[in-house]
C-alpha positions in Angstrom: 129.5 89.0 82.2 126.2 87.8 81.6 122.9 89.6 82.7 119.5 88.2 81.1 116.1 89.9 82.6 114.8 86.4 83.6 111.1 87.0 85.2 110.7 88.2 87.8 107.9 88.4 89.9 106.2 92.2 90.7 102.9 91.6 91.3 100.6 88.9 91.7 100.8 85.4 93.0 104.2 84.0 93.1 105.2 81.9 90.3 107.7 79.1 92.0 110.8 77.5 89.9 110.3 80.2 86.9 113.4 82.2 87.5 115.2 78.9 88.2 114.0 77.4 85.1 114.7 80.9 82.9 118.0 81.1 84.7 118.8 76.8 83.7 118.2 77.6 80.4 120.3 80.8 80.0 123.0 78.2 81.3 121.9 75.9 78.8 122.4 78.3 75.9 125.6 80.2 77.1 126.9 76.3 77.2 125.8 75.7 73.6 126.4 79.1 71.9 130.3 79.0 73.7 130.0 82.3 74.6 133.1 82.3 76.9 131.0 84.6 79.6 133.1 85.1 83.2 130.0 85.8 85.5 126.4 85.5 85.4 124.5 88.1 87.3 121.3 86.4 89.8 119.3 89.2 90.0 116.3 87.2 92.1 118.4 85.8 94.9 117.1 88.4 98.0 113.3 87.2 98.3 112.2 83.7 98.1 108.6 85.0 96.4 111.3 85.0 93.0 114.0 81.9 94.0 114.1 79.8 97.2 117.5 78.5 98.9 117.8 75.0 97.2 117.2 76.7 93.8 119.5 79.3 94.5 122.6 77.0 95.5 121.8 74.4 92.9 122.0 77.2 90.0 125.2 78.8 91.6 126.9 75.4 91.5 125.5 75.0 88.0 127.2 78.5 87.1 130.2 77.4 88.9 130.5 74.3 87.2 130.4 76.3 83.7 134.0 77.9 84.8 131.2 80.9 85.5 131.8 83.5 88.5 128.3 84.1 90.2 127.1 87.3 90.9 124.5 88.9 92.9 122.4 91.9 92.5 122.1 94.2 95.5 120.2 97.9 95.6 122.3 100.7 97.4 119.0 101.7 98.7 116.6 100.2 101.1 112.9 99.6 99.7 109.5 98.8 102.3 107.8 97.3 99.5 104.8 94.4 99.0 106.5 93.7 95.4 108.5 91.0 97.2 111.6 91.8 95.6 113.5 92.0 98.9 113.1 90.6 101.8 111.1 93.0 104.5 113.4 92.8 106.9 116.1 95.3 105.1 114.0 98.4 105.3 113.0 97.7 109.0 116.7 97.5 110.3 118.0 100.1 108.2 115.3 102.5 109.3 115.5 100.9 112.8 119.3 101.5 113.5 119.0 104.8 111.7 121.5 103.7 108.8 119.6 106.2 106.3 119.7 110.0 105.8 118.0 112.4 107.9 115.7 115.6 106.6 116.5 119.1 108.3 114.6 118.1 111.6 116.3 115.0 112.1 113.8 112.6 110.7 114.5 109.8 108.8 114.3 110.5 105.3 112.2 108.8 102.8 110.8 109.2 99.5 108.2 107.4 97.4 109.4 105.3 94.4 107.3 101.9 93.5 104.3 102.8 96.0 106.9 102.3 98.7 108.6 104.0 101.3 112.0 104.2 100.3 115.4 105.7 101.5 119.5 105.3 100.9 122.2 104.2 102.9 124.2 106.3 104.6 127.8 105.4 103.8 128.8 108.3 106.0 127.8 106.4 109.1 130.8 104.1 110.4 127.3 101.9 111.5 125.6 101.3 108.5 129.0 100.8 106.8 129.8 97.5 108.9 126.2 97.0 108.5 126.7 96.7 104.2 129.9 95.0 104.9 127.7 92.1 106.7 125.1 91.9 104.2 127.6 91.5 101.5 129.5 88.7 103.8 126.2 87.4 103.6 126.5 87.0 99.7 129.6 85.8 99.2 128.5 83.2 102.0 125.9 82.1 99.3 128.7 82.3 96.9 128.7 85.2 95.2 131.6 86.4 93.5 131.1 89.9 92.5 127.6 91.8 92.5 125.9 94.6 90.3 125.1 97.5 92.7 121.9 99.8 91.5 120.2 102.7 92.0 123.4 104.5 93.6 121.5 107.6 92.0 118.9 108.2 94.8 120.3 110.8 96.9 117.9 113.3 97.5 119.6 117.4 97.4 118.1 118.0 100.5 119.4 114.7 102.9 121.4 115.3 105.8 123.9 112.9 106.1 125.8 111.7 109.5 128.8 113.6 108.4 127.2 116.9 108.2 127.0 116.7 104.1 123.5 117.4 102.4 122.7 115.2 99.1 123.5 118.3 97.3 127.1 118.1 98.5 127.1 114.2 98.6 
């Protein structure tokens, strides 16, 4: 599997096409070195500040058309964050349908990591397990065919999850 750190945007303006254009040429090279890789890992594909839709499925047909499986990168944790490096809308439904841990009182529970409010999925909730299970319908819809999942290692010792468990225990 192939996984190249092609730019991508954190702060500032948006740069449009320049993970496309990284990502064309990693193609480009993988084609000329014959490095026989069996997927390529598309780390921008959740927020359109780092790759919009027609540049998305043009490079997964391009990977396809390699004899490449594409792959899509997806946090196991929900982020509210202005970096742009997912799409708003994840935090707000997760937190929204209560799909994240809880503290002792029975708030939601978040933390601070890149300036933002941040939390964890709560795989213990037969909710925001369908929920997961739909966003990552909603990748293999785009045509993923596997995905890297990150940052697994955010539970917290003191959550309370729906099942009773703290983070310690989890």
């Amino acid at each position: 599997v192939f996984s190249h750190r092609s730019s991508i945007n954190l702060l500032g303006a948006p740069k449009p096409g320049k993970y496309f254009a990284d990502a064309m040429e990693n193609l480009k090279q993988l084609k000329e070195l014959e490095l026989g890789a069996t997927g390529y890992l598309v780390e921008a594909w959740g927020s359109e500040v780092n790759i919009n839709q027609e540049e998305l499925t043009q490079l997964i047909t391009e990977i396809r058309g390699l004899g490449i499986k594409p792959m899509t990168y997806m946090r196991q944790m929900v982020v509210n964050s202005f970096l742009g490096t997912e799409n708003p809308d994840i935090y707000e439904q997760a937190l929204a349908n209560e799909l994240i841990p809880t503290d002792e009182a029975g708030l939601p529970y978040t933390f601070s990591m890149w300036l933002a409010q941040t939390s964890v999925i709560d795989y213990t909730n037969p909710q925001a397990v369908d929920w997961w299970e739909n966003r990552l319908r909603d990748m293999l819809d785009l045509g993923s065919e596997g995905f890297m999942l990150d940052f697994g290692e955010q539970v917290r010792p003191d959550m309370v999850f729906h099942n009773g468990e703290t983070g310690g225990s989890m």
